[in-house]
C-alpha positions in Angstrom: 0.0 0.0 0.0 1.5 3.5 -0.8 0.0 6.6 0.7 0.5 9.8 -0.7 0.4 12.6 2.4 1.8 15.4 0.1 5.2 14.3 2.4 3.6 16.2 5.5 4.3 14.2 8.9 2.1 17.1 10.6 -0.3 14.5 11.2 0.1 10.5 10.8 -0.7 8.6 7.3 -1.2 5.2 10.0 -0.4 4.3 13.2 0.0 0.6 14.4 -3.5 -0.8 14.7 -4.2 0.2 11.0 -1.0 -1.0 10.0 -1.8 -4.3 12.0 -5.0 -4.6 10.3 -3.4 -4.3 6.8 -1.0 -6.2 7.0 -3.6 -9.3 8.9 -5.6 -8.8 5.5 -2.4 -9.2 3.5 -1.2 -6.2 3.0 3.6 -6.9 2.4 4.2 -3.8 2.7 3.0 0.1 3.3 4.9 3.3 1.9 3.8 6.7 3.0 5.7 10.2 2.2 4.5 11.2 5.3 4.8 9.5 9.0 3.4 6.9 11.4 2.0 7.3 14.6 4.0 4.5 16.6 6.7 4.0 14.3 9.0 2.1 17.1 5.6 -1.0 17.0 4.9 -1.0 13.3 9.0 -1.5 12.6 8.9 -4.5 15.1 5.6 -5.7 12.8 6.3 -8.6 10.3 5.3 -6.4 7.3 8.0 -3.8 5.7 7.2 0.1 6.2 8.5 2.6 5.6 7.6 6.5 6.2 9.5 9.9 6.2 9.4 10.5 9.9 7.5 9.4 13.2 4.5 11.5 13.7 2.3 11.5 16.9 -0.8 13.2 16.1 -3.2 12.1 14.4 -6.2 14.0 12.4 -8.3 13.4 9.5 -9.0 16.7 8.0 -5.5 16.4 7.1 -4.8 13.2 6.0 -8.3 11.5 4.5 -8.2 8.2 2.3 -11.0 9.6 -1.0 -9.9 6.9 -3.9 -7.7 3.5 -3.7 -6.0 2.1 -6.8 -5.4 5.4 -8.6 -1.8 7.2 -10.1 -0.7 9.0 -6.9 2.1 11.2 -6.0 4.2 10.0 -3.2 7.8 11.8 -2.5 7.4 13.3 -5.7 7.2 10.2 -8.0 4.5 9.2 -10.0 3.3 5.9 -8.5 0.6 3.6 -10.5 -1.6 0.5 -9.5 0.6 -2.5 -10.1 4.0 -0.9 -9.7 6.7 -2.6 -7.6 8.1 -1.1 -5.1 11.3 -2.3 -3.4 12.8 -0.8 0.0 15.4 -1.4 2.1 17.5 0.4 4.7 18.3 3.6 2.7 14.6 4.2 1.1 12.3 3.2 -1.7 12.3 2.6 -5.1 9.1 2.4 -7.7 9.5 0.7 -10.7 7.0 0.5 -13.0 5.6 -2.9 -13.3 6.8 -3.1 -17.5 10.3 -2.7 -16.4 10.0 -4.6 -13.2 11.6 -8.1 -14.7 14.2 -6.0 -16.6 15.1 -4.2 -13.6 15.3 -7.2 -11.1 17.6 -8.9 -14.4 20.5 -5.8 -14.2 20.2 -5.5 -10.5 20.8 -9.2 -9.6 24.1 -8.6 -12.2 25.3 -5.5 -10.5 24.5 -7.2 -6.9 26.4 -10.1 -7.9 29.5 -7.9 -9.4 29.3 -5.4 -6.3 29.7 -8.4 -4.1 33.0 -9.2 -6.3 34.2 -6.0 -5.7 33.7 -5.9 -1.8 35.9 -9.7 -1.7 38.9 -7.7 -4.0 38.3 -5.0 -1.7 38.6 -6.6 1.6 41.6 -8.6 -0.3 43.5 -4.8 0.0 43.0 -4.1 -3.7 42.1 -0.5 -4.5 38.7 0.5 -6.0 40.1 2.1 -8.8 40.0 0.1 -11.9 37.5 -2.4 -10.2 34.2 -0.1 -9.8 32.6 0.7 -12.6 33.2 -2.3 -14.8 34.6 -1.1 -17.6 38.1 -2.8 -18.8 38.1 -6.0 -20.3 40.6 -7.0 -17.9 38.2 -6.8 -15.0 35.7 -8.4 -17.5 37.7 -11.4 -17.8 38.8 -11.4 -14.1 35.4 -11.2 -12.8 34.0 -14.2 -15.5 37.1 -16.5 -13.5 35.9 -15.3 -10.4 32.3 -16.7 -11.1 33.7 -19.7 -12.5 35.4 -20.5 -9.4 32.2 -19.6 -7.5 30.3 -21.7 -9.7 28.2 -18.9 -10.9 26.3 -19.2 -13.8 28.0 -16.6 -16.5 25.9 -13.4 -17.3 26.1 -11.0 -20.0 27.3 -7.6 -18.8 
């Protein structure tokens, strides 16, 4: 679920009995450019949320559901019914649902050559030359590298 509050926390988009509710009825996950009443319960919930900031008070002449499955706004990005959103600890990402398979493809490849970096890294090499990928010689280095993994070979 993704509320757009026009990213205002003067007054809560949910607190944690609505969020409860929600996420009982099947609700994964709930975005909101604005805040949460009891944000220290619904982040101990076993559904991912994820808000601008804590907000205590609530009040519905400021925040007042009028349409569900509609193109919304929330933290200034266009956000439409089937969309995918993926979060983690540094924020939120929409991806429109065409691009969704595309997107999960490159990211799996970059995931999978970031974590080659941080070994080389953590080996003492320096970033330089390994982050971007762009030489063929980090090309080929990285292919052996999956090979010795036993990592299926992608094209980059």
């Amino acid at each position: 679920m993704v509320i757009d509050s026009r990213k205002s926390a003067r007054a809560a988009s949910a607190g944690s009995i609505l969020v409860t509710r929600l996420m009982k009825r099947g609700v994964v996950g709930i975005v909101t450019d604005g805040g949460f009443r009891d944000s220290g319960i619904i982040a101990k919930l076993d559904i991912s949320a994820y808000h601008h900031s804590p907000s205590a008070p609530t009040n519905l002449t400021l925040n007042h559901a009028i349409d569900i499955n509609v193109p919304i706004g929330c933290g200034d990005v266009a956000v439409f019914p089937g969309d995918v959103m993926v979060g983690d600890d540094d924020g939120v990402m929409v991806i429109p649902a065409h691009l969704a398979d595309a997107v999960a493809e490159e990211a799996s490849k970059m995931e999978l050559y970031e974590s080659y970096v941080t070994e080389k890294v953590m080996e003492g090499e320096p970033i330089i030359r390994l982050y971007p990928l762009t030489s063929e010689k980090m090309i080929v280095d990285f292919e052996a590298w999956k090979k010795r993994k036993k990592i299926a070979s992608t094209p980059n």
